[in-house]
Residue, then its C-alpha position, 0 to 999 in steps of 0.5 A: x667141565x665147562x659148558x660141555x667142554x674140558x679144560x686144562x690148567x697147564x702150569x709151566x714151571x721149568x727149574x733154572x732161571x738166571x734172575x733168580x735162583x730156584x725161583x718157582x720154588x721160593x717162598x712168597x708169603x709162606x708157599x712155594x711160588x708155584x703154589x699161588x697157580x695150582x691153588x688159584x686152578x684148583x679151585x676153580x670149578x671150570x678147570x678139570x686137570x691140572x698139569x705141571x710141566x717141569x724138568x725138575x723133580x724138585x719142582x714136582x714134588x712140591x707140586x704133587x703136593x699142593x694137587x697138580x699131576x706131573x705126569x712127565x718130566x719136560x724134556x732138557x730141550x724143552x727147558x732152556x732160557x729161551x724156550x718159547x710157550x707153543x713147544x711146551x705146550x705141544x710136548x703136553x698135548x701130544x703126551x696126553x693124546x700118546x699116554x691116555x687118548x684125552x684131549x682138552x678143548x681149552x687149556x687155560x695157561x697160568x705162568x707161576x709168574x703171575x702169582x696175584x690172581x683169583x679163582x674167579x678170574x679164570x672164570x671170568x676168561x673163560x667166560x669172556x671166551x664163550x661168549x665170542x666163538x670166533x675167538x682164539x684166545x683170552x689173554x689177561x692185559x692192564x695199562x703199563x705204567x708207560x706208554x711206547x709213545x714215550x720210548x726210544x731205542x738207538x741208532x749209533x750214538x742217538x736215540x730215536x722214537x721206539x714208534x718212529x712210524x706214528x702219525x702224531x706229531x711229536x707224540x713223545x713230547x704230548x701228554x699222556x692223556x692225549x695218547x692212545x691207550x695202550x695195554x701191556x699183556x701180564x702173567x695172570x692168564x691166558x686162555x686158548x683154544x684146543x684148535x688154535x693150539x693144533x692149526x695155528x701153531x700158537x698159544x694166542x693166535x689171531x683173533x685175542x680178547x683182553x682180559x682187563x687187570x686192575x687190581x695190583x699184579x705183578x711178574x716176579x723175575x727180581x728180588x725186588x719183585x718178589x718183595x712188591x708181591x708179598x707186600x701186595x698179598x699181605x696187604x690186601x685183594x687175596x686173603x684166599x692166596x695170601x693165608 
């Protein structure tokens, strides 16, 4: 419970994924990858449940066993590449209201992804939520490494400006000190409210807080990502995780 309100950890973890096989389940630094999100929920002390969604029965096994309920399987449609986040979110809130009559007045989403997160950063969301009532959601953001005012896309056999519409001149020419910052959501959390979820059909809704990033995180899809965040983890910042 947090400030009178119940709060959910929904951790999606579906069993395919093309870049990397099995990926929910690899070994990252000793544990299973969806292990670092229901450690990292669990101890938080604001979080009352925490729930996996998964198709897979391999999935959750392992987490059953780091502490997380996996009170129903994901259905197939629910599980595909393209699946969006709000229809796996729906499926979680209509099953608990169907199954046990609870409903949770903020879900805190932690993408298995996002593996370089603290407790206390969920707590910090979670904070930062409360304080602004109008809110919908909180989610975690950092400055990307480039900026779209240095980005192209094509037309025919020509690239033009990805912001074609800005009012800089030459923006992809100025330095990047002299551009506008910008900031690039991440996996590490998201917090929404119960409300937004129902009447706005979305999982951040319109009015979105940024949770500042600026420890070293990253969003595993690759081999290669896999290697950057066992190196992260072993090196420093998450002693908790890493052990």
């Amino acid at each position: 419970m947090y400030r009178n309100a119940s709060v959910l950890a929904l951790i999606p973890a579906r069993g395919g994924s093309k870049g990397v096989p099995k990926k929910n389940l690899r070994l990252l630094a000793g544990k299973p990858l969806i292990a670092y999100s229901i450690i990292a929920a669990k101890a938080s002390p604001a979080i009352d449940r925490v729930i996996v969604s998964t198709d897979s029965e391999e999935i959750a096994d392992v987490a059953k066993r780091y502490g997380a309920e996996v009170p129903f399987l994901r259905p197939a449609e629910l599980a595909e590449d393209l699946t969006p986040d709000y229809p796996v979110f729906e499926h979680c809130l209509d099953w608990l209201e169907a199954h046990e009559k609870w409903k949770p007045d903020i879900v805190v989403h932690l993408r298995p992804t996002g593996p370089i997160r603290a407790p206390k950063e969920i707590e910090e969301a979670l904070d930062l939520l409360s304080r602004f009532p109008e809110a919908d959601s909180v989610r975690s953001v950092h400055e990307p490494d480039k900026t779209p005012h240095k980005m192209w896309k094509l037309e025919g056999a020509f690239m033009v400006p990805f912001l074609s519409q800005s009012a800089i001149p030459e923006h992809f020419n100025m330095p990047r000190q002299l551009l506008p910052k910008v900031y690039a959501t991440n996996a590490n959390i998201g917090v929404v409210r119960y409300q937004t979820l129902r009447e706005k059909k979305s999982v951040i809704g319109d009015k979105v807080l940024p949770y500042f990033v600026d420890h070293p995180q990253v969003d595993l899809d690759t081999d290669f990502d896999f290697d950057v965040a066992e190196l992260i983890l072993k090196k420093g910042g998450f002693p908790n995780l890493a052990a």
